[in-house]
C-alpha positions as CSV (number, residue, x, y, z in Angstrom):
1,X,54.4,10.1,-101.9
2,X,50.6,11.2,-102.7
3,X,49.4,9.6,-99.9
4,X,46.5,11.0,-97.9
5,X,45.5,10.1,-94.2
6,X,42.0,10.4,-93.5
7,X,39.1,9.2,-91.2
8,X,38.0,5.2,-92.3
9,X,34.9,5.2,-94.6
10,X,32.5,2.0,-94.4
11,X,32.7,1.3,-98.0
12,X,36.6,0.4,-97.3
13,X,36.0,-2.4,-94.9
14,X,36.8,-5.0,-97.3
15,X,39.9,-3.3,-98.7
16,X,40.9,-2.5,-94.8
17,X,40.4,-6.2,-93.9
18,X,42.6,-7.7,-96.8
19,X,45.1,-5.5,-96.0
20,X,45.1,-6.4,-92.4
21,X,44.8,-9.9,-93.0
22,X,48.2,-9.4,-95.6
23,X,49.8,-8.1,-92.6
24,X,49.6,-10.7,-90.3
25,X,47.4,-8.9,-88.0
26,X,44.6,-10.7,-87.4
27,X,43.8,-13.6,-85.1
28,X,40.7,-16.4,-85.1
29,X,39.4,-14.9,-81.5
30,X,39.2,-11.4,-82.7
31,X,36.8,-11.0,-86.0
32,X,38.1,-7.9,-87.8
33,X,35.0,-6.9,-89.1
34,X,33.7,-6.6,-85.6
35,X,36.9,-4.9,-84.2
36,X,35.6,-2.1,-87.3
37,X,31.5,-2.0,-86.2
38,X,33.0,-1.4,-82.3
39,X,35.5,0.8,-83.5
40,X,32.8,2.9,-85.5
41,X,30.8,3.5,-82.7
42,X,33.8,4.9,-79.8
43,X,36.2,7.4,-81.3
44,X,35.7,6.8,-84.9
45,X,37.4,9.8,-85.8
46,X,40.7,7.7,-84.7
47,X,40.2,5.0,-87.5
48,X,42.6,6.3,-89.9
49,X,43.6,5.5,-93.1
50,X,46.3,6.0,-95.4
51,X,45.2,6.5,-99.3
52,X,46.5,6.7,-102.4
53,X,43.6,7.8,-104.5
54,X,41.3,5.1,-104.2
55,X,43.6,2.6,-102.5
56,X,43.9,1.5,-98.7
57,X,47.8,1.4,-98.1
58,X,48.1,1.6,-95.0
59,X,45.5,1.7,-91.7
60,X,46.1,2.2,-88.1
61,X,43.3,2.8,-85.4
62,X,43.7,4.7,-82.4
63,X,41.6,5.4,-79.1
64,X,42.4,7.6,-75.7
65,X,40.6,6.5,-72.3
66,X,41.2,9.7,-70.5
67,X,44.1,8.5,-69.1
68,X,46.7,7.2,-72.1
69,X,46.1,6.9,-75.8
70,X,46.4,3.3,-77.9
71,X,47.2,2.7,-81.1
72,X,46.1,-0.6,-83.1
73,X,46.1,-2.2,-86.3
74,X,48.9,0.0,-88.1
75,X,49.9,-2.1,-91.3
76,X,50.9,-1.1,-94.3
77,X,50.4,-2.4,-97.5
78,X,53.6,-5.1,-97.9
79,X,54.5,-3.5,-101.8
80,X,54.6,0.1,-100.5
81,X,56.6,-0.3,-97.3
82,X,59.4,1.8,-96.8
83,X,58.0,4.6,-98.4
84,X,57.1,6.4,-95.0
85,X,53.3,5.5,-94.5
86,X,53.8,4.1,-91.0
87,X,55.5,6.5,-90.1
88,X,52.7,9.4,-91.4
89,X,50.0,7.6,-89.6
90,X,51.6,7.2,-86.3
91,X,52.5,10.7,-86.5
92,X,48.6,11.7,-87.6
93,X,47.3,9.5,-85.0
94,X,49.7,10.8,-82.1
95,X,48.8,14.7,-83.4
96,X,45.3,13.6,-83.0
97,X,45.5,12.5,-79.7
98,X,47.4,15.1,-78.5
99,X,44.8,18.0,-79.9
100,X,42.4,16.0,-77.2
101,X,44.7,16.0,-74.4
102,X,46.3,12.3,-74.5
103,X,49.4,13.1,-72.5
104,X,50.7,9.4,-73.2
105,X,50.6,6.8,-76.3
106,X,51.1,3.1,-75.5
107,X,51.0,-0.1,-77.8
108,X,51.3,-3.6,-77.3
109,X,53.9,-5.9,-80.1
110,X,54.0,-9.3,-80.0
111,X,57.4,-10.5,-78.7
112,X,58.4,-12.5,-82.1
113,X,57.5,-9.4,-84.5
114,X,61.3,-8.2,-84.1
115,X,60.3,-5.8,-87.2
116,X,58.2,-3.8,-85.3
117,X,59.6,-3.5,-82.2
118,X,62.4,-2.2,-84.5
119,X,59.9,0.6,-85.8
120,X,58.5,1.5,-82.8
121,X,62.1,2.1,-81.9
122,X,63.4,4.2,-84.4
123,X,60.3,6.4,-83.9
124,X,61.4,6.7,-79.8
125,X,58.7,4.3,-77.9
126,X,60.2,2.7,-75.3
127,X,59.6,-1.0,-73.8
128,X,58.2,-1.6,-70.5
129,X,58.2,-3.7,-68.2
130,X,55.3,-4.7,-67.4
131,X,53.2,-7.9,-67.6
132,X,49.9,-7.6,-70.2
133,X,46.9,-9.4,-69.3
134,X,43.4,-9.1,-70.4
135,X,40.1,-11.1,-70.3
136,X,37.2,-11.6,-73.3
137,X,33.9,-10.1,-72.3
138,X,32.8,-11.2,-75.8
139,X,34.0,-14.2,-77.5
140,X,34.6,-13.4,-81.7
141,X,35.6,-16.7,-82.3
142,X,37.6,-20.0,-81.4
143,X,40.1,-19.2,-78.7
């Protein structure tokens, strides 16, 4: 694999978009392109992605309150699955995190996305119980 994981640059939004939008990851009430500007300005050390040469395969963006570290967005590109990318970012991001002190990393999955729950599993998170809630300070788009 020449893959190499490294810090987000601007002039990859596009690429990072498609790629997320490939993947299934996005939703009409969160614009990507904003989820990138806010990202930019908290952490963006955290915005990883993976390259190969001048390709975006793989992305995954990660933050850490102070209390518990978060991962988000990890996709891969869908014709270079299984080739370990996932995997390498995860591991980046979580190496990351630790180096400032994140004792704990937590992610949300939607129920339905049985593939990466299985993932997430095989790299030894473990499901909670626990009910997820949240509320929109600033509406991106239709709800």
């Amino acid at each position: 694999m020449t893959i190499a994981v490294r810090p987000f640059r601007v002039a990859e939004t596009e690429a990072v978009v498609a790629l997320w939008h490939a993947a299934g990851l996005t939703r009409p009430w969160n614009d990507p392109h904003l989820d990138i500007e806010r990202k930019l300005a908290v952490q963006p050390e955290l915005f990883l992605v993976a390259a190969d040469g001048d390709d975006v395969v793989g992305t995954v963006m990660a933050g850490y309150d102070g209390h518990r570290g978060w991962l988000y967005y990890l996709a891969t590109a869908a014709d270079r699955r299984g080739e370990g990318i996932a995997r390498t970012l995860v591991a980046d991001a979580e190496a990351r995190l630790l180096a400032m002190g994140c004792p704990k990393v937590q992610l949300m999955v939607r129920p339905d996305n049985e593939a990466a729950r299985g993932f997430y599993d095989a790299l030894g998170y473990e499901p909670f119980e626990t009910w997820a809630t949240g509320r929109r300070l600033i509406a991106d788009g239709p709800a």
